[in-house]
Each structure stands twice: as structure tokens, then as C-alpha cells.
ZAMARGU-4260 file (C-alpha; in steps of 0.2 Angstrom, whole numbers, plus 5000, padded with zeros to 4 digits):
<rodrens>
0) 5431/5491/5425 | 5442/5475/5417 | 5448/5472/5438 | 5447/5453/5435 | 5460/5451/5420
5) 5456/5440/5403 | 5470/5426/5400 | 5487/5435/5393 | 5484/5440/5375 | 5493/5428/5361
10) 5507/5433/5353 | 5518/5428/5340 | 5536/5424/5345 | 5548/5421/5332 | 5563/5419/5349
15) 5559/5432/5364 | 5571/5447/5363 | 5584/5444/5379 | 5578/5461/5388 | 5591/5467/5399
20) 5589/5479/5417 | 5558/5517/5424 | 5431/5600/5456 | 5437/5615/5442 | 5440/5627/5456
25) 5450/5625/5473 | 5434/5623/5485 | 5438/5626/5503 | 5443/5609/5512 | 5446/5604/5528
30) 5461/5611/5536 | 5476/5600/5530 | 5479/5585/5540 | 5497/5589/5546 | 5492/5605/5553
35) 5474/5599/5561 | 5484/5588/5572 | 5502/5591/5570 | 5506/5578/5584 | 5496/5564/5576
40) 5482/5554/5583 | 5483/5538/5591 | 5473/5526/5584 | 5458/5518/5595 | 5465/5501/5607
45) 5485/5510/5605 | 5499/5502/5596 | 5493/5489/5582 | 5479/5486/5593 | 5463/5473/5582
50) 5473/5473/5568 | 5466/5456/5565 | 5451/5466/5564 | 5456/5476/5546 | 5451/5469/5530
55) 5457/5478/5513 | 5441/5478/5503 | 5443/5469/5487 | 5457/5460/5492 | 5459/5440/5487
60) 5475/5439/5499 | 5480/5449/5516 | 5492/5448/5529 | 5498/5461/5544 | 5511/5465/5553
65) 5515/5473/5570 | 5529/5484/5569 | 5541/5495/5577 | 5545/5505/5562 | 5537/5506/5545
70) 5549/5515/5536 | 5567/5509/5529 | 5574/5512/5544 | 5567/5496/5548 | 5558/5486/5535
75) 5576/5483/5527 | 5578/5472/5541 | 5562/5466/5545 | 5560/5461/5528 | 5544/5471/5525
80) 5551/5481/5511 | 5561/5477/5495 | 5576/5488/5492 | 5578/5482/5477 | 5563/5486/5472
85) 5570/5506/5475 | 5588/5502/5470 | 5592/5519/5461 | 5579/5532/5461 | 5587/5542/5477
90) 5601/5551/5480 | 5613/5542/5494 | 5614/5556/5504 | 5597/5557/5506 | 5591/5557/5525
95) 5581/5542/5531 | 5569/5545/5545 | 5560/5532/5557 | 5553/5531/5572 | 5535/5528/5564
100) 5530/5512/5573 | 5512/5504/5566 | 5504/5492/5555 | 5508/5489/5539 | 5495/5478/5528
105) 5503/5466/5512 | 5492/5458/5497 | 5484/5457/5482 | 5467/5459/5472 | 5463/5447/5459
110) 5472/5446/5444 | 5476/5432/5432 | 5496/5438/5429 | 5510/5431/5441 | 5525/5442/5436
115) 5526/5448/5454 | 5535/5438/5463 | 5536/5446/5480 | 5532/5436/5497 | 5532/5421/5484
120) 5517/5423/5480 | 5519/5425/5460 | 5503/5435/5458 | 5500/5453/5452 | 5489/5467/5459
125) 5499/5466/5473 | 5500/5480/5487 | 5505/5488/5504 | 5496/5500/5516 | 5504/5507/5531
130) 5495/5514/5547 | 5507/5524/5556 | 5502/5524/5576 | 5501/5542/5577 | 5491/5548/5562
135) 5489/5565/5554 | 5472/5564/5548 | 5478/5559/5527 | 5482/5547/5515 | 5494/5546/5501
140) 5494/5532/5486 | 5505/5530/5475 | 5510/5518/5460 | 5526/5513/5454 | 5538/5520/5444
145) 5545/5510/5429 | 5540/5493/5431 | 5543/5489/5447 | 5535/5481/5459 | 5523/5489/5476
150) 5539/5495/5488 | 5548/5504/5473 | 5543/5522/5481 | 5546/5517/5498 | 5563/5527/5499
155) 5556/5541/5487 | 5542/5543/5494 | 5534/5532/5511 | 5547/5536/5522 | 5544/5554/5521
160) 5526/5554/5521 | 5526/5541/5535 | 5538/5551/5545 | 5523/5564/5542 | 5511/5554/5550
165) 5501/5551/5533 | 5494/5532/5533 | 5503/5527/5515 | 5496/5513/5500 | 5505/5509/5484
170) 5502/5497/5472 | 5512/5484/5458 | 5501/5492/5445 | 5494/5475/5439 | 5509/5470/5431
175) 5528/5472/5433 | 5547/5467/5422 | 5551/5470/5407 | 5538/5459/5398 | 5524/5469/5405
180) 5516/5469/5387 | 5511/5451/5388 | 5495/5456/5400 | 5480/5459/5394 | 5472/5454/5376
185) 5475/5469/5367 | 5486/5482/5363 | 5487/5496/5377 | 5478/5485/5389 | 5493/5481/5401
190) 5494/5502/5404 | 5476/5504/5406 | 5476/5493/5419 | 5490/5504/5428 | 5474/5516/5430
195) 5463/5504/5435 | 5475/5496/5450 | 5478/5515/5458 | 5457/5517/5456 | 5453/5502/5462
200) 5468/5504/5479 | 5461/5522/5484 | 5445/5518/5485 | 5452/5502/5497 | 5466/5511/5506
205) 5452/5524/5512 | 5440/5511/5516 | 5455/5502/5527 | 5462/5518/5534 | 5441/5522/5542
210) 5442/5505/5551 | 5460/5508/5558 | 5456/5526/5565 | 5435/5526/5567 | 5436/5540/5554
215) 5438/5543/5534 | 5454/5552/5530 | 5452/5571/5529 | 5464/5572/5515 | 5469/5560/5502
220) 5486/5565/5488 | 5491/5555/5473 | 5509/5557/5469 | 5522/5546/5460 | 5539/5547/5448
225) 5539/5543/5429 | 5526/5531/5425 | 5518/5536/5441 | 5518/5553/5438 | 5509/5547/5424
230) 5498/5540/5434 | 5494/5556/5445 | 5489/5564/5429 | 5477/5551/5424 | 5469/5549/5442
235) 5466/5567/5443 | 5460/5569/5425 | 5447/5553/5427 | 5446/5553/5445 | 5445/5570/5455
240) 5432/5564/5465 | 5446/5554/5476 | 5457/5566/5478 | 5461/5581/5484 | 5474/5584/5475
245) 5490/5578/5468 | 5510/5579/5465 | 5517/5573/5448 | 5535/5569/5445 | 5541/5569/5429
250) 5526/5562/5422 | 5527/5551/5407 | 5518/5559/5391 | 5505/5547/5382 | 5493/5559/5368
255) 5488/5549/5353 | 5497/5563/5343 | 5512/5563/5352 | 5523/5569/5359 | 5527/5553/5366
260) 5543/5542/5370 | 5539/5532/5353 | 5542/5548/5344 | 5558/5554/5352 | 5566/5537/5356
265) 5569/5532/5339 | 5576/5547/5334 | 5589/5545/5347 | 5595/5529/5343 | 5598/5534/5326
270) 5608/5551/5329 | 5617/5545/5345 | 5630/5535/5337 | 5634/5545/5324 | 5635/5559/5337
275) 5649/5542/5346 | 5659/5540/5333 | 5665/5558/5333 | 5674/5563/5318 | 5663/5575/5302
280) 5646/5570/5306 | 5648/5572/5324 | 5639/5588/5326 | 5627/5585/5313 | 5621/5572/5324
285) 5623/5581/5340 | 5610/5593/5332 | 5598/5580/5328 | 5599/5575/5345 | 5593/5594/5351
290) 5579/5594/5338 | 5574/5577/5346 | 5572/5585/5362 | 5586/5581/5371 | 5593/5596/5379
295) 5609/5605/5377 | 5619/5603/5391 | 5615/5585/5392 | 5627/5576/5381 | 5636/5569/5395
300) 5621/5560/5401 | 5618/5552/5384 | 5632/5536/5385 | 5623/5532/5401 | 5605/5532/5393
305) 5611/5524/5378 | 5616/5510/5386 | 5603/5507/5398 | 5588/5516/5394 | 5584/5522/5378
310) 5583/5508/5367 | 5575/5494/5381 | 5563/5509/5386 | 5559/5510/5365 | 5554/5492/5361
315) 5545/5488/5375 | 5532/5502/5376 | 5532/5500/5357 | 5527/5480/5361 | 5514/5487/5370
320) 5505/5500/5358 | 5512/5494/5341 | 5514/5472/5343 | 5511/5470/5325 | 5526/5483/5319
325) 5541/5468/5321 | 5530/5454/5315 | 5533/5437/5324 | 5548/5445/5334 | 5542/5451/5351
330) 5550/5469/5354 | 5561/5470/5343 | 5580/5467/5340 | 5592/5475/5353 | 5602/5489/5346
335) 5597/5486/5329 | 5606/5494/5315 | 5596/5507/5305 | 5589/5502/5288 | 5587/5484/5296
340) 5570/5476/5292 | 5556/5481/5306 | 5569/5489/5316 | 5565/5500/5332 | 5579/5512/5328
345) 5568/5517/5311 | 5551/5517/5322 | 5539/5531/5314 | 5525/5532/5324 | 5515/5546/5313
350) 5517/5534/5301 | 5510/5518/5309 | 5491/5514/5306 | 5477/5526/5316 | 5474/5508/5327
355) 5492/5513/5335 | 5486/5528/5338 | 5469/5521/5347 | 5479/5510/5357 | 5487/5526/5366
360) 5474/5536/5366 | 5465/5524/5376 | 5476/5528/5389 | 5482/5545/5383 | 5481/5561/5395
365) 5470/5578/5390 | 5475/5590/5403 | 5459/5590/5411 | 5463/5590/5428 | 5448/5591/5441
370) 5460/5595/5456 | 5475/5605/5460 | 5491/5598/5452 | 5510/5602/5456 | 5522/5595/5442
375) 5541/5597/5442 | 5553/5592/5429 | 5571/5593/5428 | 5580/5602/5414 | 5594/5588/5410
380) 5583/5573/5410 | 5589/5562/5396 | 5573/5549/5396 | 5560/5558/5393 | 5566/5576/5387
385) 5556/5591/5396 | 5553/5601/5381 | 5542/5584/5375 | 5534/5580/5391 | 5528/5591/5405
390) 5532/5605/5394 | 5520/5599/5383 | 5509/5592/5397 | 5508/5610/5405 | 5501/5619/5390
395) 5487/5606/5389 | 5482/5609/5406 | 5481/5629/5400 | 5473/5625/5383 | 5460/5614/5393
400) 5457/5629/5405 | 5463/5621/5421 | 5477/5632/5422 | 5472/5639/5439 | 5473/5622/5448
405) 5490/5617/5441 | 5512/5624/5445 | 5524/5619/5434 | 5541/5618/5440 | 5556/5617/5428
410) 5573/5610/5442 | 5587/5617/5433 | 5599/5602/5430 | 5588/5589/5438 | 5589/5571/5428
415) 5577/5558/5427 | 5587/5548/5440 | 5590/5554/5456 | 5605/5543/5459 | 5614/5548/5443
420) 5617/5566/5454 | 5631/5552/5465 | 5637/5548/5449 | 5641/5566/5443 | 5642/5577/5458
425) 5642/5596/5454 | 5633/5593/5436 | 5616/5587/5443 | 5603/5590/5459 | 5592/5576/5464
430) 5573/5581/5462 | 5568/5571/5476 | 5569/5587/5491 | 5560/5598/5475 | 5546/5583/5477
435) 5546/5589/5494 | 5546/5604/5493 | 5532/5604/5480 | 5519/5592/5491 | 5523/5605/5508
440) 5518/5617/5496 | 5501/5608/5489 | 5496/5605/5509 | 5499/5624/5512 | 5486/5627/5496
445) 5475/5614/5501 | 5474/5618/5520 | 5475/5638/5518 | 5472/5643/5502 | 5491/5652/5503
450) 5496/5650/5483 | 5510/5640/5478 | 5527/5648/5472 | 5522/5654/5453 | 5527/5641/5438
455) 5542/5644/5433 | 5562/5637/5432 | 5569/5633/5451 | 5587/5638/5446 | 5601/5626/5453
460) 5609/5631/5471 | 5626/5638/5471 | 5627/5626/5485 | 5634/5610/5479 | 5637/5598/5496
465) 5631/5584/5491 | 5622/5582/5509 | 5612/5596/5506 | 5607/5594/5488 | 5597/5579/5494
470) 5589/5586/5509 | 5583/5603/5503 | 5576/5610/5489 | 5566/5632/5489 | 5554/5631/5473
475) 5557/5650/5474
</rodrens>
């Protein structure tokens, strides 16, 4: 595996872009960890006891720390997380436990990049791994969504699990920022090493988590949002053998033939404005925008996405898989006006030579999962369109007969952002209680055998306090 990075690969630069602010059958298993011993296990010594004793295998740097509480409850304060690192992906109603003293573990494997620069450190490959005193017997990992950095699920995620008693390990990816294209030497290989950096922290997490407790963890989930749902797909689909299964989150789509955001970005930036501007070609527009892939009922998410999402999100992943498309310029022109020369608005990715299309199917998914695999979408998200994602990825999971192992749940009005549900209360849900509700529902399969709620679209509640949209979520 490319673990140990080659120099950054050369590119041309003509002025860098200013980029502004994403087993084929259920064998029988163990019981699951939270309901073998629901109270948790203390560790062998008691609180943090030889944690001077742990080494994270593989890992160039290390450092512990004895705490009092490993979720965001305290690690704003002790410094041991970075909220903004998590800025955005959660609803602010959402509940934060705590009282999960334990260890939590901070560092990173060997890499050549530096764009992380957590701790001060300037290196990549970084990572965390928490050991909560009172164990249930599990481990989840997770990578990051977008391109941030190793604390960017800690709200989303860790803090629940933790409260759980899982032990907990997520990782930078290999490379964070905007620029995340300039690692590696050839197109594609910043993404592939996304994979590798999950692979290689499983395999360590479980390694770390036997010399913290004196035994190997009876079950180990993958899970993540966006790029890290991406991620879960992958892992499963390449790596079953670490898992016991998995919990995907409005995955990002990479096929070689598309679907992928290169196809339906484009289109966007060339509709929206027409759609804008109002006036005779408004709705002409609007209906490009539907056969794109963006839902009806959406439009009022589109100004929002515009701005922010659509065209950064576009020329960056189009820098990564396609350099050669803008000649000396280095992802393109902001907002570039259609008809401009190598301009990401007018991006036509069947068009674009087969090497493109090697580049993401290097890293591109097949539906071949080897474990079960609980997705959910929302219906409104305005990034990456469901009827061009997890729609998509659900039938290859069925065409590829793993149909059995896999639930697709469609959220009625969930978006991709959990915090746009604060910025238009009664229009959205928040997807991260359905995230819950979807991994409760994988331990149940896992530990019992008791089937998941059938695939299907989880309509939005009639309730609409705000309070408990962000706590609670039925997938029936």
C-alpha cells in the first residue's frame, strides 16, 4: 500500500485560484458489545491506569492524555478537540453527553504532506483514539467528512458513540484544505489515499484498543458523512474482513461512468443563474436544474449552495481527477462565465479523455459490499442530489447481489448540512438523530439477527420543535 507518500506531484500554476470556505451473508457474531456488557468494563489498573504503556502501531508520533471527559463536554475546554474542525455539521439543539472519562491517544503515521496543522505539528496522517473507562466491548472509526481535519465527527459522531461506551478512532485522511489535490503524483491519488489512511487506522485502533483492555474488540463499525460515508462504502467493499459492518451517510458517489459530482455540478452552475435572474428563462432554467438532479422542493436551498458549495466543491475534485482540463491554471477560475475558455461551468466529463475516467475509477465504488450496510439520504440535499447518489449507489448494491446485507433510507427533507435545519426551521430535519437511529438498528442486526426497518422513505415528523428534531428520529 502507497502509506509512505512520494513528493507532492508537479503542477503547472499560471496564479493559484484564491479558494474560499464537505462475508456475502449476515454470519452469526458475537452478541453486540452494548448489550454483552451494557455497564461497560473497566479497564485492567482503573482509570487511565499504564497509559504510558500504549503504543499505536505504525505511528511516527504519539502522545496521551488522562482525562475526565473525552467527549465535547470537555475537550472544548481541555483543548483536546477542534470545534472548528466540526463547525456546521450539527443541529444546535442537538444534545451533548459526557461523563465518559478515559484516555484519548493523539498522532500521526508517516506522511510526507503538512497541511495539517493541528497541535502544531504541520504533518498529515494524523489521528485520535479514545478509550473510554468503562468499555462496551467495540470500536468505531471513522474518517472525515469534506476536508477536514481528525476531530471533524467529534460532535456528529464521538460523543454519542463515547457516551455508548465504544473506544472511538478517526483519522485526517492523509490530507486536509481546499488544496488537497496537490498530494500525491498522479491524478486520483490524494482520494486513494483517503482509503488507505481508514485501512491503515483500523487495523491500528484494534491493535491499541487489545493493549488497553487485554482483549480484541468484539465488534468494530465504520461510519462517517459525505466523503466519509464515501469512505464506509469503500472499506466495506475492499475490506470486510475489518469490519462488522457499517453506517453510511450520505456517501459521496465516485463510478467511472458517473454519476458523479463532476457530471451534475456543472450543470448547476450553468442553469442557476438563469434560474437568478428571474424573468422569461426562469423556469426553463428551474427545469434544468430538476433534470440535473436537484430535487423539487429545493430551490430555496440553492442561493445557499451557490454560493458556498457548488462551484468550490466543482473545481476542486475536478483538480483532482481531470488537472490537465484548465491548462496552467490550478482549479479553475471562480464563478466563471459560460462559454469562457477551460471554464468549470462548461465541465463535460463524458467528454473528457478515458484517462479521466481511470483516474476515478481507481477509486470508484461497485456496490460490492462484504458486510451489512445501513445508508440514509435526505431528500432536499442540494450537494450532492439523492436521485444521483445513494439512489444510484443502492441499485448497485442490488445489481451486484448484496442486496440482502444492505437498508436504504430516504429522510424526507433532510439536507446535506445538519446546521442549515437552524437556518430554516420547519423546512428541514437534521439527519444526525436518523444516523442514530440507523446504527442502534445495525447493533440490533448484528447482535440478534432482528431485521432492520425495510428500505424505504422515513417521512418527516409532524413534530417540528426544534429540540426534538435533533434528538430523535423512527426509521419506520
Amino acid at each position: 500500500m502507497r502509506l509512505f507518500r512520494s513528493p507532492p506531484r508537479p503542477r503547472r500554476r499560471a496564479g493559484t485560484a484564491t479558494l474560499a470556505l464537505a462475508a456475502l451473508t449476515l454470519a452469526p457474531v458475537p452478541a453486540a458489545a452494548d448489550q454483552a456488557d451494557p455497564a461497560g468494563s473497566a479497564p485492567p489498573g482503573g482509570h487511565c491506569a499504564h497509559q504510558d504503556r500504549l503504543r499505536v502501531p505504525g505511528a511516527e508520533h504519539q502522545q496521551a492524555d488522562c482525562l475526565d471527559e473525552l467527549t465535547t463536554a470537555g475537550t472544548v475546554a481541555s483543548g483536546h478537540t477542534d470545534p472548528a474542525d466540526w463547525a456546521g455539521l450539527t443541529p444546535k439543539d442537538l444534545a451533548v453527553p459526557s461523563g465518559v472519562p478515559g484516555i484519548q491517544l493523539d498522532g500521526y503515521f508517516p506522511d510526507t504532506s503538512t497541511t495539517n496543522s493541528n497541535h502544531g505539528w504541520n504533518h498529515d496522517a494524523q489521528f485520535v483514539i479514545r478509550l473510554p473507562d468503562r468499555w462496551n466491548g467495540g470500536l468505531v472509526v471513522a474518517g472525515t467528512p469534506g476536508n477536514r481535519e481528525q476531530y471533524a465527527n467529534d460532535r456528529a459522531v464521538a460523543d454519542w458513540v463515547l457516551s455508548r461506551g465504544y473506544a472511538y478512532a478517526a483519522t485526517d485522511k492523509g490530507n486536509t484544505g481546499l488544496a488537497f489535490y496537490r498530494d500525491g503524483t498522479a491524478p486520483g491519488d490524494a482520494v486513494a489515499e483517503w482509503n488507505e489512511r481508514v485501512t491503515q487506522l483500523t487495523r491500528a485502533a484494534r491493535a491499541t484498543v487489545a493493549q488497553r483492555y487485554h482483549r480484541p474488540p468484539v465488534r468494530t463499525l465504520v461510519t462517517g458523512l459525505s466523503n466519509a460515508g464515501y469512505l464506509v462504502r469503500w472499506q466495506l467493499e475492499n475490506h470486510p474482513e475489518l469490519y462488522d459492518g457499517g453506517v453510511d451517510w450520505e456517501g459521496t458517489l465516485w463510478r467511472a461512468d458517473g454519476p458523479t459530482l463532476l457530471d451534475f455540478l456543472p450543470k448547476a452552475l450553468r442553469a442557476y443563474p438563469g434560474y437568478a435572474a428571474g424573468g422569461a428563462g426562469a423556469e426553463e432554467a428551474r427545469q434544468q436544474m430538476y433534470a440535473a438532479g436537484f430535487p423539487a422542493g429545493s430551490e430555496f436551498l440553492w442561493p445557499y449552495h451557490h454560493k458556498v458549495y457548488w462551484d468550490l466543491t466543482q473545481r476542486i475534485y475536478r483538480e483532482e481527477f481531470d488537472p490537465d482540463f484548465d491548462g496552467p491554471a490550478e482549479a479553475g477560475t471562480p464563478y466563471c462565465a459560460t462559454g469562457t475558455p477551460a471554464c468549470d461551468t462548461d465541465y463535460d466529463y463524458p467528454a473528457r479523455p478515458d484517462q479521466v475516467r481511470q483516474a476515478v475509477a481507481r477509486i470508484g465504488l461497485t456496490g460490492r459490499i462484504g458486510k451489512p450496510l445501513l445508508t440514509l439520504h435526505g431528500t432536499l440535499d442540494a450537494l450532492l442530489p439523492i436521485s444521483r447518489d445513494s439512489d444510484v449507489y443502492a441499485r448497485m448494491v442490488r445489481e451486484a447481489g448484496r442486496g440482502s446485507l444492505h437498508r436504504y433510507y430516504r429522510i424526507e427533507g433532510g439536507t446535506h448540512t445538519d446546521s442549515l435545519t437552524d437556518a430554516f426551521p420547519g423546512r428541514l430535519r437534521p439527519l444526525t438523530p436518523c444516523h442514530r437511529a440507523a446504527f442502534t438498528a445495525l447493533e440490533r442486526w448484528l447482535a440478534t439477527g432482528q431485521q432492520p426497518p425495510a428500505s424505504g422513505t422515513v417521512a418527516r415528523p409532524a413534530e417540528t420543535d426544534p429540540v426534538a428534531l435533533a434528538n430523535s428520529c423512527s426509521l419506520r
